[in-house]
C-alpha positions in Angstrom: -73.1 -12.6 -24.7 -69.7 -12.6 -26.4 -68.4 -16.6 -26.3 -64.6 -15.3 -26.3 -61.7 -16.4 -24.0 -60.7 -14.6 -21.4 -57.6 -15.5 -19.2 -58.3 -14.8 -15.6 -55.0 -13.0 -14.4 -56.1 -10.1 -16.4 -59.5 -9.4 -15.1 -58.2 -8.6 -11.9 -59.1 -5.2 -11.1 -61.2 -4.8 -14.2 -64.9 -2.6 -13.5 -67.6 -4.4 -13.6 -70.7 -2.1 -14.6 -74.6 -2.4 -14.7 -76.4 -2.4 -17.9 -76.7 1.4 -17.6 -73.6 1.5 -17.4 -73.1 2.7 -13.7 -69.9 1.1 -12.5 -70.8 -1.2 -9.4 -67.3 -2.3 -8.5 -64.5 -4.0 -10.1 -63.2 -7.9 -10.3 -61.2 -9.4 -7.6 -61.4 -13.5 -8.7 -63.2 -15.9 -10.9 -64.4 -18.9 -8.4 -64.9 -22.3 -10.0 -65.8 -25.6 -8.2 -63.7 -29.1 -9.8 -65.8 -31.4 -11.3 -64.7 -35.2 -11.7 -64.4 -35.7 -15.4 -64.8 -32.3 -16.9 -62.8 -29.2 -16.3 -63.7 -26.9 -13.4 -67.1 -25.1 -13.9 -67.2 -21.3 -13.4 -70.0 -20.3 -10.9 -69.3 -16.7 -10.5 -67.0 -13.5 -9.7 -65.7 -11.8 -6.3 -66.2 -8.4 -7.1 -65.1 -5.6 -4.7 -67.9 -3.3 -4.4 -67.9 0.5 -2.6 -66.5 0.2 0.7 -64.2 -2.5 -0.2 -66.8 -5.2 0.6 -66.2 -8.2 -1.4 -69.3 -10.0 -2.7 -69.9 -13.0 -4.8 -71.6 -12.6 -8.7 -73.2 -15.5 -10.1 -71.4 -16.2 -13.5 -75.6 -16.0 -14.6 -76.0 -12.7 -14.2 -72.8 -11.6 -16.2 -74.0 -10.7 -19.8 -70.7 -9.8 -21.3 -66.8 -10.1 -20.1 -64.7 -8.6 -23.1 -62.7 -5.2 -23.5 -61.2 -5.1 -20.2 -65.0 -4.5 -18.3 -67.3 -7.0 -17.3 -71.3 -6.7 -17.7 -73.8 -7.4 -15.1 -77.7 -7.3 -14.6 -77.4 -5.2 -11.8 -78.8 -7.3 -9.5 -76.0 -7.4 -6.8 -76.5 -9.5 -3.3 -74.7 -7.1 -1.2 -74.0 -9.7 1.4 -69.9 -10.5 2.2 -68.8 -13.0 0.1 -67.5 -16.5 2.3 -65.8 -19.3 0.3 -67.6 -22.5 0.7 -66.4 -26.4 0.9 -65.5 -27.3 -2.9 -65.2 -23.5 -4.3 -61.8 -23.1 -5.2 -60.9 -19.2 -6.3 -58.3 -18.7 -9.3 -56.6 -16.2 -8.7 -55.4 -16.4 -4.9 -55.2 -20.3 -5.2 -54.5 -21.7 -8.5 -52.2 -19.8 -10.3 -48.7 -21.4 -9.3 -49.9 -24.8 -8.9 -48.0 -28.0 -10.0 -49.1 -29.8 -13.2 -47.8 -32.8 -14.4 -48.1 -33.6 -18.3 -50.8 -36.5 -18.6 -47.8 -37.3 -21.7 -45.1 -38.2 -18.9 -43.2 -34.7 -20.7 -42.7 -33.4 -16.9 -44.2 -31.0 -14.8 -44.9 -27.2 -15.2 -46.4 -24.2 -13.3 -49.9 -23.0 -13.6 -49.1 -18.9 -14.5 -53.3 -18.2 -15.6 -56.1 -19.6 -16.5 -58.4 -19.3 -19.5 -62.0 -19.8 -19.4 -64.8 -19.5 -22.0 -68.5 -19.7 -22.4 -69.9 -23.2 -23.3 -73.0 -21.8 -23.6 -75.5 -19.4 -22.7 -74.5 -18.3 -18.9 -72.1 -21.1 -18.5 -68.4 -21.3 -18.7 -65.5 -23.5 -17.6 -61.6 -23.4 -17.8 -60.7 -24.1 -21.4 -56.6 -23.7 -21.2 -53.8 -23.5 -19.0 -51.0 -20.9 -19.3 -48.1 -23.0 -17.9 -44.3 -22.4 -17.8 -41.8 -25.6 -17.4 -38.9 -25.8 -15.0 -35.7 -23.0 -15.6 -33.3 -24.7 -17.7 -29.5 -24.9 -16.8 -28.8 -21.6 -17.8 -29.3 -19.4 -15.4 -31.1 -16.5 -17.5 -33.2 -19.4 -18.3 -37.5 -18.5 -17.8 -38.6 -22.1 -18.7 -40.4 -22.8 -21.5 -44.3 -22.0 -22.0 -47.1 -23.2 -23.4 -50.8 -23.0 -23.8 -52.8 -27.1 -22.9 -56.2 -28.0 -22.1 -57.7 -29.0 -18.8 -57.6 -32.4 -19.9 -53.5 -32.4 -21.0 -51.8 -32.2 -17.5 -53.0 -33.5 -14.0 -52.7 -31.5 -10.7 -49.3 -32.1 -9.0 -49.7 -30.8 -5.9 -50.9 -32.9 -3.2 -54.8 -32.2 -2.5 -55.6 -29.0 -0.7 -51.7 -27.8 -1.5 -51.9 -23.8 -2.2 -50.3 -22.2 -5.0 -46.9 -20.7 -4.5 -47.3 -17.1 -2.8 -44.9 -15.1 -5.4 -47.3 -16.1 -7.5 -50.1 -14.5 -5.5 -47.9 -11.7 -5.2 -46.6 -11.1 -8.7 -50.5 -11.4 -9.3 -51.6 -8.5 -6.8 -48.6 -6.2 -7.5 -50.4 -3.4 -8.9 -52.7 -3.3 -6.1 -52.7 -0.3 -3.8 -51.3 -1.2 0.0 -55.1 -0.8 1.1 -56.5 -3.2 -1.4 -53.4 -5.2 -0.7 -54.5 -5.3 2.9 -58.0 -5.7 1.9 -57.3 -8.7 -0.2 -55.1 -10.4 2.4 -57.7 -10.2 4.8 -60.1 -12.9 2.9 -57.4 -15.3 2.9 -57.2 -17.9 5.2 -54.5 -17.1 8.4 -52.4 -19.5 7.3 -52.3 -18.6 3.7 -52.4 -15.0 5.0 -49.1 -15.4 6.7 -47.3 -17.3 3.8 -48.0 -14.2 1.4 -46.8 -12.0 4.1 -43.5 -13.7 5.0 -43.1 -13.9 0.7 -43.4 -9.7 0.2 -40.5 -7.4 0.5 -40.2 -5.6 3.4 -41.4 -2.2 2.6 -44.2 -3.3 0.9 -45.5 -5.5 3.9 -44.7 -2.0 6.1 -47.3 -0.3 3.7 -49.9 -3.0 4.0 -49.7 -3.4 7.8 -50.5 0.2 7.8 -53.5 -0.5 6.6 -54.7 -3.4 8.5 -56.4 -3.6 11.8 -54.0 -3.4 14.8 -55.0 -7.1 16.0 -54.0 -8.4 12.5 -50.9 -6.6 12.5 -49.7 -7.8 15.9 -50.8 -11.3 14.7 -48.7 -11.3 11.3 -45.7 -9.8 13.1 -46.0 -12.3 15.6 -45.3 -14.8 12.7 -42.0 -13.7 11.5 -38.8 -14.1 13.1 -37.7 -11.0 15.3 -34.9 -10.2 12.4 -37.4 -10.1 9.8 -39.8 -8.2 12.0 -37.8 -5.4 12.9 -37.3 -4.8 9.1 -40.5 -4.3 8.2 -41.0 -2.0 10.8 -38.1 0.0 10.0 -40.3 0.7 7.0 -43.5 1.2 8.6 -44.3 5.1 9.5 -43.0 5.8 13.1 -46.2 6.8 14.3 -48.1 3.4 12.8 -44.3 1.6 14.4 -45.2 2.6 17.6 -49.0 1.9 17.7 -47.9 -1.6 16.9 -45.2 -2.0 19.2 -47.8 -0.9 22.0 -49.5 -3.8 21.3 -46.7 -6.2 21.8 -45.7 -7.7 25.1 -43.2 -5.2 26.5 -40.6 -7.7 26.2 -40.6 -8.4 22.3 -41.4 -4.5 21.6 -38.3 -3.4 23.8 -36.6 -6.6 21.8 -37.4 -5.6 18.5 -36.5 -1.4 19.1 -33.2 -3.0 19.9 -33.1 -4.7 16.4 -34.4 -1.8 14.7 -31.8 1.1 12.8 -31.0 3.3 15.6 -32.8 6.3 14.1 -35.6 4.1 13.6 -35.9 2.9 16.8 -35.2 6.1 18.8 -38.3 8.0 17.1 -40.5 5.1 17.8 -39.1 5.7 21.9 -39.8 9.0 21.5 -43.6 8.6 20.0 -44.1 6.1 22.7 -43.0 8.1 25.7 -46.4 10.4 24.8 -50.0 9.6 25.8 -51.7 7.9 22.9 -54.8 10.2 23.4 -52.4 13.5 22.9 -50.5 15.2 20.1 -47.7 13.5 21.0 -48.9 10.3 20.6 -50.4 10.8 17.3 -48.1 13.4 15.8 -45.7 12.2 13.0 -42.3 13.1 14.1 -40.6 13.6 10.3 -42.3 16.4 8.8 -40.4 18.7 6.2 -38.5 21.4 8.3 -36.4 24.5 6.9 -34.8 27.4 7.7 -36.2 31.2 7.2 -33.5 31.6 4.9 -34.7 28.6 2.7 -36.6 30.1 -0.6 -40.2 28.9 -2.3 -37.7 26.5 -4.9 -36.3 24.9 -2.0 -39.5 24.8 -0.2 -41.5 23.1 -3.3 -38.5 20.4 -4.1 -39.1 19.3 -1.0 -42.3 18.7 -1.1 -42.3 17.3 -4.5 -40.8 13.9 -2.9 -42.3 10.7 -4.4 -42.3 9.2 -1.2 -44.0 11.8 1.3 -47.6 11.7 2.5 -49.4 14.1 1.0 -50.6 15.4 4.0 -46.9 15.9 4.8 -46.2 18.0 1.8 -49.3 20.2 2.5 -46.5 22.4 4.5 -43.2 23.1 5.5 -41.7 23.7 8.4 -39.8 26.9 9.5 -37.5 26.7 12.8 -34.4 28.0 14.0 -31.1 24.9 13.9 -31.2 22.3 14.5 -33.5 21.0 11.7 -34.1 17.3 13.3 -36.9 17.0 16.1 -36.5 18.4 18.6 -35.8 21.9 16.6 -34.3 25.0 18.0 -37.6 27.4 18.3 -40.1 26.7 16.1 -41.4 30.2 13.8 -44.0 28.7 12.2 -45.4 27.0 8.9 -46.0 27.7 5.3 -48.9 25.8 3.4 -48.0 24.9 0.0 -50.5 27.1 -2.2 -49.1 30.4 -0.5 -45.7 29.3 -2.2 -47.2 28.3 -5.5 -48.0 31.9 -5.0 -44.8 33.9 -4.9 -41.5 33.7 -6.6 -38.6 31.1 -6.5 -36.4 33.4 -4.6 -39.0 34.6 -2.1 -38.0 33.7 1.4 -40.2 31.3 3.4 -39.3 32.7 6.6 -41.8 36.3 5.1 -44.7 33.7 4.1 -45.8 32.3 7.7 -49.1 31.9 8.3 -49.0 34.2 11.7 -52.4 32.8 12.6 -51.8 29.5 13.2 -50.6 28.4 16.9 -49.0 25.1 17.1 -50.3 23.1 19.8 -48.3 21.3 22.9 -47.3 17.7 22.4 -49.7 17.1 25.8 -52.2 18.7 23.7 -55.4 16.1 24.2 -56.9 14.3 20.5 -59.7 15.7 21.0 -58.8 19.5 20.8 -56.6 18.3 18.4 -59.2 17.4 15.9 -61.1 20.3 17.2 -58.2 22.8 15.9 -58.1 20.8 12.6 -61.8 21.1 11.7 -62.4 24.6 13.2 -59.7 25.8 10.6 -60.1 23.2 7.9 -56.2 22.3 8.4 -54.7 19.5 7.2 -52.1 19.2 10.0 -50.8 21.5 12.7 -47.3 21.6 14.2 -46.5 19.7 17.5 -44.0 21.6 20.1 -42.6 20.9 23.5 -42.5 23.3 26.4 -39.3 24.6 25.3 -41.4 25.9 22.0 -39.5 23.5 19.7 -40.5 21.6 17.3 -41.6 18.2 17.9 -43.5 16.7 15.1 -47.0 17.8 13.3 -50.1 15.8 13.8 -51.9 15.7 10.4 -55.7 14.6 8.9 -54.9 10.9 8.5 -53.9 10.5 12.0 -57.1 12.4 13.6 -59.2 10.0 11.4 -57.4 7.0 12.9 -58.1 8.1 16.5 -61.6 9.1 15.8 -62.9 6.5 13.8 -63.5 3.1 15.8 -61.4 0.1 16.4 -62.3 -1.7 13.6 -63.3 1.3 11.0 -61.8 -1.3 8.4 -63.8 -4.0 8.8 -67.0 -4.5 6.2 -69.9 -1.9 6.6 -72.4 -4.3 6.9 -71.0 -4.8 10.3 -72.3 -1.4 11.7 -75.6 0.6 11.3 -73.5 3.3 9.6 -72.6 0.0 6.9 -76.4 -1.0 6.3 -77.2 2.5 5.4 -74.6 2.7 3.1 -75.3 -0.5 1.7 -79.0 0.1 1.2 -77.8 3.3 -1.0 -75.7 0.9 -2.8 -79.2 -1.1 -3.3 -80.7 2.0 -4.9 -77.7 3.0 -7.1 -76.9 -0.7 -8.1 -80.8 -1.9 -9.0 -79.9 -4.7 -6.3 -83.1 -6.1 -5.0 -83.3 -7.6 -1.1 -82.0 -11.9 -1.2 -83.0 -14.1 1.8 -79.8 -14.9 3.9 -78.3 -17.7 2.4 -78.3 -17.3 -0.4 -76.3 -15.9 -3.8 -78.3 -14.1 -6.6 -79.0 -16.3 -9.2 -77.6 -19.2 -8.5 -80.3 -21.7 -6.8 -77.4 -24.0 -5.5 -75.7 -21.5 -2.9 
């Protein structure tokens, strides 16, 4: 075992691996428990293992935590990790804590934490990296500085959380999904701080990815102005699945506080069934003109911000080019226009065996279409033949898989065989419920 320092903030999202090396998941938090006299004892790491289920590691059975990856002796208790009374978790609740300087000197914020190995399997927070109060200037950062557990007293009152930009600024590089994921653990209340603390757009990316019920309960914690921001950025199709869930009064409230644009291709997704195309079809995919060439056809897809599924094809319809279209002609996947020359006209590439399908089109025949012909998406039109939208992959998957697909899979059969693979794979052998491997006190 390697007796080094390691400072906490930085292990977040580092592997963790078996000792043959087989990665088993990666590091979400370092939970300690306070201890009267002495500095907090570490008893162990959250580690996100396959299938985003978090699960607690006794700080035992870690062998080595240097180089950016963490150690383990593969044996893994698989069941979801729950916080207990006295376990207090680093990363989502002590960095941005008050301190007070035991010196009088003032008080400072708690920006990570360092812990080291005392000895063999046992470690405790050796330093604090804390940053005083901005100075007068205002391009002051406040000074920092490295003390001991035993230089500074918490000032927060008992139980206070730490700020949530600190949580935040913490979690940034985390994708929306693990984002979501990582809210989810949190206490509501805590949950809705951190929510009402991140921008707008990237609170519309991680409602996207959280169950319907927690969305509706998060919006229902910010103010209508605040709400109708964030669902300005949300997709219009995952808009509109939330707004159904609202009382009709605060969804028709909110479309009126909504961008117009925004609003009126929610009110059109929600005038459709939300069993048919209509109802899941995204109503912004790319759309050109036959006269538009591969170049033009490729830039567009090239877009930082579009869905991949989105960019799998363009397009082609006579004007207008908003939904609804004039008369839809058809699409043109992406690899046929890696295919041909710049200047080659998309209107000569279109796949003339693809049929879109009506926007009363049921799901089910929808995803039929999509599998029988290993599509990506398939274009939506109206009875008129225009263009309407284009269903995609990502949208089937959200209609077919159950209500609450994201919750742990060790909440469904499907979950317990996965998790009895992950047994196999990780060297994880069967722990009486209860109970955390290798640690006799939990």
């Amino acid at each position: 075992m390697s007796a080094t320092r390691v400072f906490v903030a930085r292990l977040a999202g580092s592997p963790v691996f078996d000792p043959n090396g087989e990665r088993v998941g990666k590091a979400r938090d370092v939970l300690v428990v306070y201890r009267k006299n002495d500095p907090p004892r570490v008893v162990g790491l959250i580690v996100e293992i396959p299938g985003k289920r978090r699960v607690f590691v006794s700080i035992g059975r870690v062998t080595s935590i240097s180089g950016g990856q963490i150690i383990t002796t593969g044996l893994i208790n698989l069941r979801r990790f729950e916080q207990r009374g006295g376990e207090v978790r680093v990363i989502a609740e002590m960095l941005g804590r008050k301190v007070a300087f035991n010196d009088g000197s003032g008080v400072a914020t708690i920006e990570d934490v360092a812990i080291e190995e005392q000895e063999l399997g046992e470690w405790e927070v050796d330093q604090l990296f804390v940053r005083r109060p901005k100075g007068a200037s205002p391009f002051s950062k406040g000074q920092s500085a490295y003390v001991t557990w035993r230089e500074v007293r918490e000032a927060n009152a008992p139980g206070e959380a730490q700020s949530a930009e600190q949580l935040i600024a913490t979690y940034s590089e985390l994708k929306p999904a693990d984002l979501a994921n990582t809210l989810l653990d949190l206490p509501a209340q805590r949950r809705q701080e951190v929510a009402e603390e991140l921008p707008d757009d990237r609170l519309a990316d991680v409602l996207e990815e959280m169950p319907e019920s927690e969305q509706v309960h998060i919006l229902a914690g910010l103010g209508d102005d605040r709400a109708a921001d964030v669902l300005d950025h949300m997709q219009p199709d995952d808009a509109a699945d939330l707004i159904a869930q609202l009382p009709d009064e605060r969804g028709e409230h909110l479309l009126e506080l909504m961008e117009p644009e925004e609003a009126d291709d929610v009110r059109f997704l929600l005038s459709y069934g939300p069993d048919t195309a209509g109802g899941l079809m995204t109503p912004e995919p790319i759309i050109v003109s036959a006269d538009a060439t591969v170049a033009e056809g490729l830039a567009l897809i090239r877009r930082h911000d579009l869905p991949p599924a989105l960019g799998a094809a363009v397009c082609v319809t006579l004007p207008p080019y908003e939904p609804p279209t004039g008369r839809f002609l058809g699409i043109v996947h992406f690899q046929r226009m890696l295919r041909y020359p710049p200047h080659e006209r998309l209107g000569t590439l279109i796949d003339q065996g693809l049929e879109p399908v009506r926007a009363d089109t049921s799901a089910a025949e929808v995803s039929r279409i999509l599998a029988s012909y290993d599509l990506v998406s398939v274009p939506v039109v109206d009875e008129k033949h225009r263009l309407v939208g284009v269903v995609t992959i990502d949208d089937v998957l959200d209609y077919l898989l159950p209500d609450d697909w994201r919750s742990h899979p060790e909440d469904s059969d499907m979950g317990r065989r996965a998790a009895a693979r992950a047994q196999l794979m990780t060297g994880s052998i069967p722990i009486p419920p209860g109970r955390r491997a290798g640690d006799g006190t939990h």
